[in-house]
N, C-alpha and C positions, 0 to 999 in steps of 0.2 A: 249292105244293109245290116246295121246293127241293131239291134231289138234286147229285150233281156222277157223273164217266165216270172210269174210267183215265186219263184224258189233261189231267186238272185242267181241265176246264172244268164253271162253275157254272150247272147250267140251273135256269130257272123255268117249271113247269108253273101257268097259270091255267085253273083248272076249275070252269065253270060249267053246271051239268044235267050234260047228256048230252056238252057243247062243252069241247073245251079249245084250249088253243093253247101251243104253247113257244118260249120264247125263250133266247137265251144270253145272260147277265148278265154273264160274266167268264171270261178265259181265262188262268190262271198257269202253266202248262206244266210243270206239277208234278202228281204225283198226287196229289189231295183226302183224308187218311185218314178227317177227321171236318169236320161242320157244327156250327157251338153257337150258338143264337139268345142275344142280349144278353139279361137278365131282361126291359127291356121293345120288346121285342123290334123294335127299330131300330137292331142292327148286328151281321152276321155274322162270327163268327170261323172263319174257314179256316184249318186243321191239314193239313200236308203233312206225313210219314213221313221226309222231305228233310232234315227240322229248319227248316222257316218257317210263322210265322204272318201271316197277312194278315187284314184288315179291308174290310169288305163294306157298305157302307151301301144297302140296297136301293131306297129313295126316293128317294136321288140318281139313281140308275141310272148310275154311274159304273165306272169300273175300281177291282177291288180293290189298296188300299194293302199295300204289304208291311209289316210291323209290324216283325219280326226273322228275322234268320236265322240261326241257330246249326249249320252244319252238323257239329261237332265231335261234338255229339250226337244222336241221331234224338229229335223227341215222339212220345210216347204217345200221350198225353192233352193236351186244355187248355178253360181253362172260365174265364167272368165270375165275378169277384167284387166284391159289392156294388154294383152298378148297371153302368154303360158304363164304369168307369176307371180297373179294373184287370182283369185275368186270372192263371192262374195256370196252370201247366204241371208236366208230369210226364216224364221222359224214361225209358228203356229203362232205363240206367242207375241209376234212384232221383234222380234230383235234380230237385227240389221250387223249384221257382221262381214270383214273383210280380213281375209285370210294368206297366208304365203303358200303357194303350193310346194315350195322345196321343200319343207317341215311340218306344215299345218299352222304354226305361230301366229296366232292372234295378233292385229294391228290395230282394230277399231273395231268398237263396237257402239251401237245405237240402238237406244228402245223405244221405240213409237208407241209404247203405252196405249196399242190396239191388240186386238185378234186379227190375226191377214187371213185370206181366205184368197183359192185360185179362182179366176172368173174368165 
């Protein structure tokens, strides 16, 4: 079970029976809005409300990568598309972007000329 705190740190609870134990996977000093497992499911994408996305590789047991940082706009949302190597994001604003996860590199961008809001 992956969860993260107010305080952008991503913990891992392993629970086994009635036993569990926690550890702390990664510490970005940012608040965590959202978790999105890859489709199969060997790389976490971390959403901060900050506007940054980071990359989580759980089986490394490494520190999370920062992906991008757009502070101009806050995300919403953001999600894998089609496997590990791309994602796409949504911000407050309507803009609809689709990103490379090996670098962050902007591919497309779309403004829908709304406010999004989660429902």
């Amino acid at each position: 079970l992956y969860f993260s705190a107010q305080e952008g740190i991503l913990f891992f609870y392993q629970i086994e029976g009635l036993q569990y134990e926690m550890k702390i996977y990664a510490d970005i000093l940012q608040p965590i809005s959202s978790i999105i497992f890859s489709p199969d499911y060997t790389v976490l994408l971390l959403v901060t409300d900050q506007g940054t996305l980071y990359t989580y590789k759980p089986a490394h047991s490494g520190e999370a990568v920062k992906l991008l940082d757009t502070c101009k706009s806050c995300f919403l949302a953001a999600d894998f598309l089609t496997g590990n190597k791309y994602c796409v994001s949504v911000t407050i604003s309507g803009e609809v972007q689709v990103w490379l996860l090996k670098d962050g590199t902007g591919l497309s961008k779309l403004n829908l000329n709304v406010q999004v809001q989660v429902t």
